[in-house]
Every structure is written in C-alpha cells, then in structure tokens.
py3Dmol code that shows the C-alpha trace and the ligand (Angstrom):
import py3Dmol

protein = """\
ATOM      1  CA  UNK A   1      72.564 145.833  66.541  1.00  0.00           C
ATOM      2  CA  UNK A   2      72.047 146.724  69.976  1.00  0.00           C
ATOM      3  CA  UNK A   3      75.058 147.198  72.485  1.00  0.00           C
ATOM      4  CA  UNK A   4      73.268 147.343  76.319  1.00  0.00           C
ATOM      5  CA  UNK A   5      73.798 149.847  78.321  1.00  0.00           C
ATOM      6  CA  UNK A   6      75.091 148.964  81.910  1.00  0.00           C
ATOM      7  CA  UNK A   7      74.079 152.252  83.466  1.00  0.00           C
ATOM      8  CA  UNK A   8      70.397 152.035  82.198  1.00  0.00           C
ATOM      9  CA  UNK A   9      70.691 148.642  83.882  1.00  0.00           C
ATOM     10  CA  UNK A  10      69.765 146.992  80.717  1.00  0.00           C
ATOM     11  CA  UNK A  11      68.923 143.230  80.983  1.00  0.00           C
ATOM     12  CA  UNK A  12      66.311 142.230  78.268  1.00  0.00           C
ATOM     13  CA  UNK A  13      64.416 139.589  78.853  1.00  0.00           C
ATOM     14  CA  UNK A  14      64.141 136.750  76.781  1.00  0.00           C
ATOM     15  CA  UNK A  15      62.400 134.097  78.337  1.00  0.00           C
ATOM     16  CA  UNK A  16      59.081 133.518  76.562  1.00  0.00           C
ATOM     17  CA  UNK A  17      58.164 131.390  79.220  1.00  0.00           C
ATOM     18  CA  UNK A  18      58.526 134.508  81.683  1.00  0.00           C
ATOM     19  CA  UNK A  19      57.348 136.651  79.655  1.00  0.00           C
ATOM     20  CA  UNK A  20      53.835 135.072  79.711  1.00  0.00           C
ATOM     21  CA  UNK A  21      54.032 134.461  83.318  1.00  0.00           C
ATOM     22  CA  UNK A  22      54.571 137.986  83.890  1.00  0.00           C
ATOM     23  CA  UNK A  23      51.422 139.395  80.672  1.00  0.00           C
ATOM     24  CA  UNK A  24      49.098 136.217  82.019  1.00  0.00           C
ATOM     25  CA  UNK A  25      49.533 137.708  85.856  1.00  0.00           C
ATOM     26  CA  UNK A  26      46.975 140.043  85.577  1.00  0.00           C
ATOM     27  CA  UNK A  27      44.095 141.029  82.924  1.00  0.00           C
ATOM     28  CA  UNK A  28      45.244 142.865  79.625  1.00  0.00           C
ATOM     29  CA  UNK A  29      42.059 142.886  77.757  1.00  0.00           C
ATOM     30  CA  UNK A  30      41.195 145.975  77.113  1.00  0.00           C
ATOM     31  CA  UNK A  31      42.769 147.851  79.728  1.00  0.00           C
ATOM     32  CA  UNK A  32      45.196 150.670  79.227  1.00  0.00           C
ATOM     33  CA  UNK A  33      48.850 149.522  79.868  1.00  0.00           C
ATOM     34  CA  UNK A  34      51.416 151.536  81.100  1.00  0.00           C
ATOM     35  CA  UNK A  35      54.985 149.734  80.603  1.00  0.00           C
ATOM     36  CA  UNK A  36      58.331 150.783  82.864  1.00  0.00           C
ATOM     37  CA  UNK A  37      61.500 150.552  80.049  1.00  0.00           C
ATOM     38  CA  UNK A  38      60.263 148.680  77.400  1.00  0.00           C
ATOM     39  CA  UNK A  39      63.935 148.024  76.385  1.00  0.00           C
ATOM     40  CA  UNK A  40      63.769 146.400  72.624  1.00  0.00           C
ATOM     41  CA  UNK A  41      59.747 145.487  73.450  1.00  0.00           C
ATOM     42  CA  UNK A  42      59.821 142.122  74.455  1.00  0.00           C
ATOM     43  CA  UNK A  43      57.206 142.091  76.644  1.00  0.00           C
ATOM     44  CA  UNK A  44      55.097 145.406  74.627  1.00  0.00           C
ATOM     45  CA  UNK A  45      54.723 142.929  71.623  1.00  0.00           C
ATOM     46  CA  UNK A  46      53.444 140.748  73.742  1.00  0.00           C
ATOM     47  CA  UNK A  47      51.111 143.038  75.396  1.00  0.00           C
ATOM     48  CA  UNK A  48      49.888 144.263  72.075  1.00  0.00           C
ATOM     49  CA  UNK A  49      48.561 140.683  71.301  1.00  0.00           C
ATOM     50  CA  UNK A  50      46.490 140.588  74.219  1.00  0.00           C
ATOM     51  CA  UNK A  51      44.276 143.435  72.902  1.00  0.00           C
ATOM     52  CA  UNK A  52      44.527 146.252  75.263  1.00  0.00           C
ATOM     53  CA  UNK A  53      42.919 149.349  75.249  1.00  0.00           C
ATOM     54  CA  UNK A  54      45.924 151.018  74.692  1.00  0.00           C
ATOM     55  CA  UNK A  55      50.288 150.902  75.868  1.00  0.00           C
ATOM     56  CA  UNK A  56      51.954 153.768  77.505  1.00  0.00           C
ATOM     57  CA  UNK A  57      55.645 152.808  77.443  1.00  0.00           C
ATOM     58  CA  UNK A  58      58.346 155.170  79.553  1.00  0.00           C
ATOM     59  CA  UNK A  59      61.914 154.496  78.252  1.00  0.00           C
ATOM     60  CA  UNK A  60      65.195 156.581  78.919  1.00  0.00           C
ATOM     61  CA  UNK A  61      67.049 155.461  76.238  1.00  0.00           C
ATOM     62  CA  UNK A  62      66.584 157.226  72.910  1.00  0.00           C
ATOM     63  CA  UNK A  63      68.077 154.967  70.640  1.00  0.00           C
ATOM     64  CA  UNK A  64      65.635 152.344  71.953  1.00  0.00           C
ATOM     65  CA  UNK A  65      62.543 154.682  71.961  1.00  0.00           C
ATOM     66  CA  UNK A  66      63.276 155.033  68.465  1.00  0.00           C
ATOM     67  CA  UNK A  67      63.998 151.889  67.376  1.00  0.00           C
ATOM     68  CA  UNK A  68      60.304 151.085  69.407  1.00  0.00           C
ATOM     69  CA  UNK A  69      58.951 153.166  66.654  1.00  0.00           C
ATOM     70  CA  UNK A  70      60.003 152.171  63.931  1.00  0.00           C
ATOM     71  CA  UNK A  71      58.609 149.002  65.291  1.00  0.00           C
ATOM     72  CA  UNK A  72      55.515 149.853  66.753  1.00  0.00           C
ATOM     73  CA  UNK A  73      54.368 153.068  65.258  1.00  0.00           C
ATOM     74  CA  UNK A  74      51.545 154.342  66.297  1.00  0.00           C
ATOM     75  CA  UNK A  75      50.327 150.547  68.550  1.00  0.00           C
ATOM     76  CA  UNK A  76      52.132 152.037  71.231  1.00  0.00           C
ATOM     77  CA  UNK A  77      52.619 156.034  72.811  1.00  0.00           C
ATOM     78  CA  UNK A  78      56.061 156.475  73.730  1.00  0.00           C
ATOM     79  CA  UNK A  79      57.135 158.657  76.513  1.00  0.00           C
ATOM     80  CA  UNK A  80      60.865 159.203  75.883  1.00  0.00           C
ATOM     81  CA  UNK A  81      61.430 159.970  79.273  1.00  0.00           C
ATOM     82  CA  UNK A  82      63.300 159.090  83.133  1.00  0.00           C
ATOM     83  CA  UNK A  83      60.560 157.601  85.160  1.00  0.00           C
ATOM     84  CA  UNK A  84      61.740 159.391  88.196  1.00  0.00           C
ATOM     85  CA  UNK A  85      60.833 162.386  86.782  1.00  0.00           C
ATOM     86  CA  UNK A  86      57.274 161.596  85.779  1.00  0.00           C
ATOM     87  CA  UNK A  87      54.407 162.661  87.452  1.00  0.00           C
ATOM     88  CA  UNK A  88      52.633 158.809  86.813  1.00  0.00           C
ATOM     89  CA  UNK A  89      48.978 160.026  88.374  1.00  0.00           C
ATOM     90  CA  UNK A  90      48.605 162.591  85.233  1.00  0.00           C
ATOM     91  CA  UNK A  91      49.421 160.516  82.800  1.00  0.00           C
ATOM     92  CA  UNK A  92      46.293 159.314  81.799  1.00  0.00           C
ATOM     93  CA  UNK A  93      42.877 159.794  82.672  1.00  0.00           C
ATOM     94  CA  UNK A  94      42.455 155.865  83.065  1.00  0.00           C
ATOM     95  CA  UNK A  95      43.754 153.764  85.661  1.00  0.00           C
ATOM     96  CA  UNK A  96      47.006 152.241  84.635  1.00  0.00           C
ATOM     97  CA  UNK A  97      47.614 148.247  84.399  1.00  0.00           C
ATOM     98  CA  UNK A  98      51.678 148.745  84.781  1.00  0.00           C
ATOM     99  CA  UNK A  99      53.947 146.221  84.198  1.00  0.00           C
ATOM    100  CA  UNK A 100      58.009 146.598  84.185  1.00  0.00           C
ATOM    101  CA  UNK A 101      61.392 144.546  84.284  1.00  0.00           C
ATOM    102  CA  UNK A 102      62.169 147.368  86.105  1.00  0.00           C
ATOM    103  CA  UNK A 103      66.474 148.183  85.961  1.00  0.00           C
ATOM    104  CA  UNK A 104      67.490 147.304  89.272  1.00  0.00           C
ATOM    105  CA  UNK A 105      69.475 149.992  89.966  1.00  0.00           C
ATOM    106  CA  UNK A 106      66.296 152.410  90.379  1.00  0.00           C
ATOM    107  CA  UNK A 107      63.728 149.311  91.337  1.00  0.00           C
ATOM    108  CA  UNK A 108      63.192 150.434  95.044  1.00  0.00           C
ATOM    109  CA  UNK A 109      63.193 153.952  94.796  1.00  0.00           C
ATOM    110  CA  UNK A 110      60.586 153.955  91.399  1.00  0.00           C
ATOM    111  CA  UNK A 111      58.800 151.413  94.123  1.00  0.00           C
ATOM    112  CA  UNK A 112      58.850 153.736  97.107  1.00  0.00           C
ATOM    113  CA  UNK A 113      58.394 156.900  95.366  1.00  0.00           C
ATOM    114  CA  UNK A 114      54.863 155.529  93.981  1.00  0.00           C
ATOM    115  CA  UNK A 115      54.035 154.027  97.508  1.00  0.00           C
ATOM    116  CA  UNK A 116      54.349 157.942  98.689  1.00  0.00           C
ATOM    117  CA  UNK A 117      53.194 159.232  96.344  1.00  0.00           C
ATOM    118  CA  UNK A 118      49.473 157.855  96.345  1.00  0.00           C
ATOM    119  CA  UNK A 119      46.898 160.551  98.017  1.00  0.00           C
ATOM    120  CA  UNK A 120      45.110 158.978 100.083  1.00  0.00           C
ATOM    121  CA  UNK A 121      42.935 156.270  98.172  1.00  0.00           C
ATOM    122  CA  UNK A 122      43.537 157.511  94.812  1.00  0.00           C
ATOM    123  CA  UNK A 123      45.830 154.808  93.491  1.00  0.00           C
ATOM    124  CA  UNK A 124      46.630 155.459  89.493  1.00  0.00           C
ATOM    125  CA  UNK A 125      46.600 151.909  88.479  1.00  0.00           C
ATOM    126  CA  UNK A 126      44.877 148.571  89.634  1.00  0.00           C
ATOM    127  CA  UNK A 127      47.662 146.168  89.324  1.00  0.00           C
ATOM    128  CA  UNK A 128      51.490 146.648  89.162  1.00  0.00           C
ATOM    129  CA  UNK A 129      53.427 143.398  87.918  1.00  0.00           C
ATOM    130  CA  UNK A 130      56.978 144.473  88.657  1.00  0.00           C
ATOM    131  CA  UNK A 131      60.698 142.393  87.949  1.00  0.00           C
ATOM    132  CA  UNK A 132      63.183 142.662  90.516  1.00  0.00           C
ATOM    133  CA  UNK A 133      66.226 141.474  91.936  1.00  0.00           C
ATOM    134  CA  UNK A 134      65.739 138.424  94.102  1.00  0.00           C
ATOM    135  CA  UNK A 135      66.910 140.292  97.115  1.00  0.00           C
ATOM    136  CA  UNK A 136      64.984 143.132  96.863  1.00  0.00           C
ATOM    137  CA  UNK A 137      61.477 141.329  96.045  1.00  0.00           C
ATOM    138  CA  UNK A 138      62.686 139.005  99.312  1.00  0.00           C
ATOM    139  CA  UNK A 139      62.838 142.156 101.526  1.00  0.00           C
ATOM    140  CA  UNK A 140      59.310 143.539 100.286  1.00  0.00           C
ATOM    141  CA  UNK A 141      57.290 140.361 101.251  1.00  0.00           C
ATOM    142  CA  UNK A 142      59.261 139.706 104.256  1.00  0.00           C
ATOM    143  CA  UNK A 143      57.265 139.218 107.237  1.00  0.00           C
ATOM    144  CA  UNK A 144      58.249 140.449 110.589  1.00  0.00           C
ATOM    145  CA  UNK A 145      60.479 138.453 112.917  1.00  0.00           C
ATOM    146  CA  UNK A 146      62.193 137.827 109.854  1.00  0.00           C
ATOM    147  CA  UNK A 147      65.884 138.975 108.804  1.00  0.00           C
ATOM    148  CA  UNK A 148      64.614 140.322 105.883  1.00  0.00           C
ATOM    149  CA  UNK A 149      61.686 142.413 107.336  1.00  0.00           C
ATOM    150  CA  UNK A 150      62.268 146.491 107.075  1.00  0.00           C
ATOM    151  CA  UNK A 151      61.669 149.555 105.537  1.00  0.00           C
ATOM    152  CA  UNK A 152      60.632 148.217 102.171  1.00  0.00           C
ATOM    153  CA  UNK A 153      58.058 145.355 103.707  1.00  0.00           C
ATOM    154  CA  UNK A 154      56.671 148.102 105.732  1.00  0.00           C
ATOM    155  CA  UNK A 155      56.666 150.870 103.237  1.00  0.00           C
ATOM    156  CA  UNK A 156      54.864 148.238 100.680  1.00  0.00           C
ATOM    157  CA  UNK A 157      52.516 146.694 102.929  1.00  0.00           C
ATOM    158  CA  UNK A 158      51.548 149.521 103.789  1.00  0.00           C
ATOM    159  CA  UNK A 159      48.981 150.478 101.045  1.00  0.00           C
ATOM    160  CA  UNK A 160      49.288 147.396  98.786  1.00  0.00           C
ATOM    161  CA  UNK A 161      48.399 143.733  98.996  1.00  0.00           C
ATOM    162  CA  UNK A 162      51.740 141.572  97.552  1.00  0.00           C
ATOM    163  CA  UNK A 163      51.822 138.190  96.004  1.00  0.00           C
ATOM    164  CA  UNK A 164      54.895 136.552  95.095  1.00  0.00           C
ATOM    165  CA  UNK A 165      54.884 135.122  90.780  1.00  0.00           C
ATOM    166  CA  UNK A 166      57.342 133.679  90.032  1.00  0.00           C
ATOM    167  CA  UNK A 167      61.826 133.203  90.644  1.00  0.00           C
ATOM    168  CA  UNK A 168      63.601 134.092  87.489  1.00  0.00           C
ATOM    169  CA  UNK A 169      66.832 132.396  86.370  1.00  0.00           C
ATOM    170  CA  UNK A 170      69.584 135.010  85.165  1.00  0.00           C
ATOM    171  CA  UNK A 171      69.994 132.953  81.684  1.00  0.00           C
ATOM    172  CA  UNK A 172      66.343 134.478  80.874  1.00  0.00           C
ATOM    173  CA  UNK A 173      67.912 137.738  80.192  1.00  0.00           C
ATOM    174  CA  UNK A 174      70.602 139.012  77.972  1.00  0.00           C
ATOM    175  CA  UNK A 175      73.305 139.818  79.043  1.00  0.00           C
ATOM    176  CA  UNK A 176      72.624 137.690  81.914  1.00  0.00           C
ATOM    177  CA  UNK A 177      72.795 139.801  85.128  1.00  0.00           C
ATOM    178  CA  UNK A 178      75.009 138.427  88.286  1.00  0.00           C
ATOM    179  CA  UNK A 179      71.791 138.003  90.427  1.00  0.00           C
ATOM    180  CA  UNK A 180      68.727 136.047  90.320  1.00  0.00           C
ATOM    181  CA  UNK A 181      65.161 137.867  89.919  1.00  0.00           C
ATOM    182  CA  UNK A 182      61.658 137.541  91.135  1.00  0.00           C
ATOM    183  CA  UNK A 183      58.094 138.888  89.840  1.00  0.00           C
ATOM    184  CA  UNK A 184      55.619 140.480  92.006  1.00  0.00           C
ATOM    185  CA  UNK A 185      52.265 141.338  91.800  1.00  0.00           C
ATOM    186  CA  UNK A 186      51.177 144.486  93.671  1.00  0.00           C
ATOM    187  CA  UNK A 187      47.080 145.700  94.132  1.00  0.00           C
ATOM    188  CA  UNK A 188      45.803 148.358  95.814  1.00  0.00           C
ATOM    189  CA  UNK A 189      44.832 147.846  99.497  1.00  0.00           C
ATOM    190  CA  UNK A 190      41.779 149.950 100.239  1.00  0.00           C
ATOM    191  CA  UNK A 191      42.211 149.266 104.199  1.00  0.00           C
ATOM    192  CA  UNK A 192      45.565 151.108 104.925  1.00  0.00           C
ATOM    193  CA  UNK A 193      46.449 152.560 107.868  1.00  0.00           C
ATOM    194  CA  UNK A 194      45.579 156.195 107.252  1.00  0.00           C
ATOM    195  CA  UNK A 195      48.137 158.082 107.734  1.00  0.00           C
ATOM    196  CA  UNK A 196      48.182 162.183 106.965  1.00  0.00           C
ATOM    197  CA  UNK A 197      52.266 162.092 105.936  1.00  0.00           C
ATOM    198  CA  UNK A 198      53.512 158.907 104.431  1.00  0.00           C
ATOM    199  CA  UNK A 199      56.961 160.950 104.865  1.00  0.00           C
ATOM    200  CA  UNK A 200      57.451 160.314 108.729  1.00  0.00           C
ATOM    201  CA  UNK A 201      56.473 156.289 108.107  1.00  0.00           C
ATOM    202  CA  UNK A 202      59.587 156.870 105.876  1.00  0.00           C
ATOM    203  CA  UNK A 203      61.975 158.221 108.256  1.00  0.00           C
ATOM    204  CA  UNK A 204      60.528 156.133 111.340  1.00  0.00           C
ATOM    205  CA  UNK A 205      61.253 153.042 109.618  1.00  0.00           C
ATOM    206  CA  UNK A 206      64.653 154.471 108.087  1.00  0.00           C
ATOM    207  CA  UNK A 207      66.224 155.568 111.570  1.00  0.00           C
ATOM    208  CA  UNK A 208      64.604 152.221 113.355  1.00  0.00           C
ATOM    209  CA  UNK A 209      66.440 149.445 110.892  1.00  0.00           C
ATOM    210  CA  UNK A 210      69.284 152.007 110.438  1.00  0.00           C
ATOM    211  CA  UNK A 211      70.892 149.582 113.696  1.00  0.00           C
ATOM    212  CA  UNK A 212      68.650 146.474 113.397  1.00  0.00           C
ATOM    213  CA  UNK A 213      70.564 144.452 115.545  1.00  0.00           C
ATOM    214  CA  UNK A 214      70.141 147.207 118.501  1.00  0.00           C
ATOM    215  CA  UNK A 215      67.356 146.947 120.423  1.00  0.00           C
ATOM    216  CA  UNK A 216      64.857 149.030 120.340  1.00  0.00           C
ATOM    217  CA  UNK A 217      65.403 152.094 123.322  1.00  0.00           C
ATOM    218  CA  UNK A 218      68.096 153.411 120.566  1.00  0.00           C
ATOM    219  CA  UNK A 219      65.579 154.723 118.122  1.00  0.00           C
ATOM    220  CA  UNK A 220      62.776 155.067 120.441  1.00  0.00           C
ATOM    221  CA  UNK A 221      65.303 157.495 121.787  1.00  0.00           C
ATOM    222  CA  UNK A 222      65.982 159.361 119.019  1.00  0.00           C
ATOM    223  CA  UNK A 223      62.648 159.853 117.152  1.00  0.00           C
ATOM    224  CA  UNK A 224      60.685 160.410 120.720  1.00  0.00           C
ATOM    225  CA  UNK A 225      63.411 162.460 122.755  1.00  0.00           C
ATOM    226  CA  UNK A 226      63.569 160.196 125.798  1.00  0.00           C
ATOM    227  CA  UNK A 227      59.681 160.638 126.012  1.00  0.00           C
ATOM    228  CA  UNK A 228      58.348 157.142 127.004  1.00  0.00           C
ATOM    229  CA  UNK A 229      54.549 157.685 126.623  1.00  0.00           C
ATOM    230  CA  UNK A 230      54.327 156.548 123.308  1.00  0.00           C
ATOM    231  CA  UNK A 231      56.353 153.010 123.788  1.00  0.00           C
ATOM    232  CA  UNK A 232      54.243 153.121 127.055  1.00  0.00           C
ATOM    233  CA  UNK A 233      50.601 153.489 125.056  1.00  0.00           C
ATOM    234  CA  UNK A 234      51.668 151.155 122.368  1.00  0.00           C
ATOM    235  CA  UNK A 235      53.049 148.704 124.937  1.00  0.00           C
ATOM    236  CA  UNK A 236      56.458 147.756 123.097  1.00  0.00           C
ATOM    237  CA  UNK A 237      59.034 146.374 125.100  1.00  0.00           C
ATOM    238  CA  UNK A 238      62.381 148.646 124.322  1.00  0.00           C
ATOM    239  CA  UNK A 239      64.617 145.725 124.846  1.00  0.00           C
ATOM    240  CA  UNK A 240      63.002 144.167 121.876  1.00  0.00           C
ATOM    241  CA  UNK A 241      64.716 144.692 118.177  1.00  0.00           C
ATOM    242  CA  UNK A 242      63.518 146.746 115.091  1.00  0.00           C
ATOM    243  CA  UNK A 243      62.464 143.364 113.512  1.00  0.00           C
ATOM    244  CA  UNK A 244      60.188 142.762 116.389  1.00  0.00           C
ATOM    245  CA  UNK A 245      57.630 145.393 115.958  1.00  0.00           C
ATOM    246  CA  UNK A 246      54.504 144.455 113.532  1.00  0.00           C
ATOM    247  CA  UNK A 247      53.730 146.383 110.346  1.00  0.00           C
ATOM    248  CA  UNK A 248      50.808 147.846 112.311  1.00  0.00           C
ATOM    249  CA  UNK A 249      53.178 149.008 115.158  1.00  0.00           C
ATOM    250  CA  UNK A 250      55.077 151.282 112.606  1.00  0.00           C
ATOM    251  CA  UNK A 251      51.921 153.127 111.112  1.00  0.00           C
ATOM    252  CA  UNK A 252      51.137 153.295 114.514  1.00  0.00           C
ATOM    253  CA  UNK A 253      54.488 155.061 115.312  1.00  0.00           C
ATOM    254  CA  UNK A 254      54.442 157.159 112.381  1.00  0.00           C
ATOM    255  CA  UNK A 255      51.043 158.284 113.713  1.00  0.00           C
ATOM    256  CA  UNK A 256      52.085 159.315 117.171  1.00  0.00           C
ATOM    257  CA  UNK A 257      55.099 161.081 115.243  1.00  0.00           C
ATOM    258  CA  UNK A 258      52.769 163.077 113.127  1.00  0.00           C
ATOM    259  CA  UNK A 259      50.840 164.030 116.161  1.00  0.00           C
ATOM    260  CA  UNK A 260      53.905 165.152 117.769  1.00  0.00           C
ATOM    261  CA  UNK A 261      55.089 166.839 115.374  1.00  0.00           C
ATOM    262  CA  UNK A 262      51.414 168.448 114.762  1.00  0.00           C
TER     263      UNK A 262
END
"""
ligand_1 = """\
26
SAH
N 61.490 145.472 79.646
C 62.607 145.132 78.787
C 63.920 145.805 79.191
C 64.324 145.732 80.634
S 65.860 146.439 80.961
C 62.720 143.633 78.692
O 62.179 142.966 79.564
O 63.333 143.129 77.786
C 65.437 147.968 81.736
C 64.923 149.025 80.775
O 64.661 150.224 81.502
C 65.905 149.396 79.691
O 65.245 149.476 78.466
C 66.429 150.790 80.110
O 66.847 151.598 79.035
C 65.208 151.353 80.798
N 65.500 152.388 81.804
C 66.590 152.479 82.606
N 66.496 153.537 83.440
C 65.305 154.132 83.144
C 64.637 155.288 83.652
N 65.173 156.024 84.614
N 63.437 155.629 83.132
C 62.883 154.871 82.136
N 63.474 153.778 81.620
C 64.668 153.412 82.110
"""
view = py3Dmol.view(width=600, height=400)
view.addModel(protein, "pdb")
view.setStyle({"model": 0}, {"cartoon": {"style": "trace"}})
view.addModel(ligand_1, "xyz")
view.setStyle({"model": 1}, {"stick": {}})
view.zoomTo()
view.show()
C-alpha cells in the first residue's frame, strides 16, 4: 500500500484516457525515453508497450524506486535520484524523448533550469511532453499583451516551440490535487535569439515583471542606470508596461545588457 507523499508533490495519475494523450503526443518507437518521477509507473508501463529503445526514469522517492523494480526489473534504468541535481545532458549519449507529470512544486524551476541550461544548439532531447498546473502551463504560452505574459513565456519561447495538449481534470489523479492541470508539448527551436548568457534574459525579465503594472521607465531605470540609448535604439516607449514589450524585445534587451556588461 502506498501512502503519497505531499512534499514530493505526489499526484498519480490515473486517467488512462490521459495517459495516452500524453504517450500518443509524440513518437515512442524506438526512441530512448527519459521519464521525470515515474511515481508507481503509470505512464512507464505504458511507455514500455510502445517499444522504445530504452526508459530512463528519475524518481526521489526510494520506496517507489524500489517498488519500480520489483516491477520492472531490468525494462527500465532507474536513477534514484532529485532531478535538480542531475546533470540531464550526460545522461545518455542519445537524445532524450522526456516525458513527466512533473510535481508542481518544482515544475517551473526543473522547466527553467533546462531552458538555461542548453549550450547553444545542443538541446539533449527532441521532444519534452510535460504535466503542469493549469496556471503555470497558462503563463508559458501566454502571448504578450496578455495578463499572463512574463518571465516564463519569455524564458520558454525563447529556445522552444510550445503547443498546448490537452486540460486535465483533478479527478484523473489520486489524491486529487486542488488545481486543474494542462499538458504541453515542448521541441527544440533551432532559430533562437542567440544570446551568449541566458542568465541576464533571466534577470531582465525577473526585475521587468517584478512591478508589471508600472510602466516601463522603472526597470529601464534600474537595469540601464538612467542611460536612455538603449530604449532609444530599440524604440520602446517607457510609458508603456512590462506586458507590452514582444518576446523579441527582451532577447533584444538581454543583448544590449550583455554588451554592457561586456
Ligand atoms: N508520473 C507519475 C507520478 C507523478 S507525481 C504518475 O503520473 O502517476 C510526481 C512524482 O515525482 C512522484 O513520484 C514524486 O516522488 C516524484 N518527485 C518529486 N520530487 C522529485 C524530484 N525532485 N526528483 C525526482 N522525482 C521527484
């Protein structure tokens, strides 16, 4: 018997209908599959059926990663391990198909990590299919002029190409969680904006929608010391607000700020 674990943000999923949204999403055929807390397995016995290359499965929790042996054996390689302290582009020499109901505690920051974390156009996997709270997955595929455009829509757009799955009911999980969910599907976007140091896109968007109902001459003021060449060159109107600006005007920020900053 298996008592969930709250702080491991345990939610399994039980939704058969869900689950084959999320393994039908992308190809599994013989592609090596890298799963994000495989809980009880749900969605790894799926997998498995689908003929894959091989699984990689990261879980925390070492009561489940044993109990995922004694039900898998050797069908599956299980990393016993916290994702956020796994290195995912040496984990394998393939590139990864990942999929995860990911526990929505650590959902954005597993997210942005990877995101800054790619070098340049060396992305580890070719498809991430990804659970998360409704509210989060609205905020990554906001658009701007939006409420719910920011740092995450920015951050993701930024070297991936998005696509909304599917809404997920909370009585598809047990125990059912207070929120709704959402799959996404993330692929690698081979025209980003190159940038030389994905950290200052980080803390330009962070310190712009830190105030997002100020306008603009706030930030501008902060991150460019008063200096009004680069609002000048990029022709953005200061009275504007944080949500105004296009994803390309941020890499285009974080650009002049790394040439600042030299
Ligand atoms: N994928 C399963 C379980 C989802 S619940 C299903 O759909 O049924 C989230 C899972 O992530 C749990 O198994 C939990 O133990 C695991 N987990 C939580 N924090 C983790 C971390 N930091 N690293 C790896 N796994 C984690």
């Amino acid at each position: 018997m298996i008592t969930p674990k709250k702080s491991l943000g345990q939610n399994f999923l039980n939704d058969q209908n869900i689950i084959d949204i999320m393994i039908n999403a992308v190809e599994v055929k013989n592609k090596s599959i890298l799963e994000i807390g495989p809980g009880t397995g749900n969605l790894t016995k799926n997998l498995l059926k689908k003929n894959p290359k091989k699984i990689l499965v990261i879980e925390k929790d070492d009561h489940l990663s044993e109990l995922l042996y004694k039900n898998f054996g050797d069908e599956i390689k299980i990393i016993n391990n916290d994702i956020l302290k796994i290195k995912e582009n040496k984990l394998d020499k393939d590139i990864l198909t990942v999929f995860g109901n990911l526990p929505y505690n650590i959902s954005t920051e597993i997210l942005c990590n990877w995101i800054l974390n790619i070098e340049d156009n060396n992305f580890w996997f070719d498809s991430l299919v990804l659970m998360f709270q409704k509210e989060v997955a609205d905020r990554i595929i906001a658009d701007f002029n939006t409420k719910n455009y920011g740092r995450l829509s920015i951050l993701a757009n930024w070297k991936l190409k998005i696509e909304k799955i599917c809404n997920v009911k909370s009585s598809s999980f047990f125990p059912k969680p207070k929120v709704e969910s959402t799959v996404l599907l993330f692929k690698p976007k081979l025209d980003f904006y190159p940038l030389k140091n994905p950290k200052y896109l980080e803390k330009i968007t962070r310190i712009f929608f830190m105030h997002r109902r100020k306008m603009l001459k706030k930030p501008f003021n902060q991150i460019f010391n008063g200096n009004f060449e680069v609002s000048n060159k990029l022709k953005i109107n200061l009275n504007l607000r944080p949500q105004n600006l296009n994803f390309e005007t941020y890499y285009k920020l974080a650009e002049e700020y790394e040439n600042l900053r030299g």
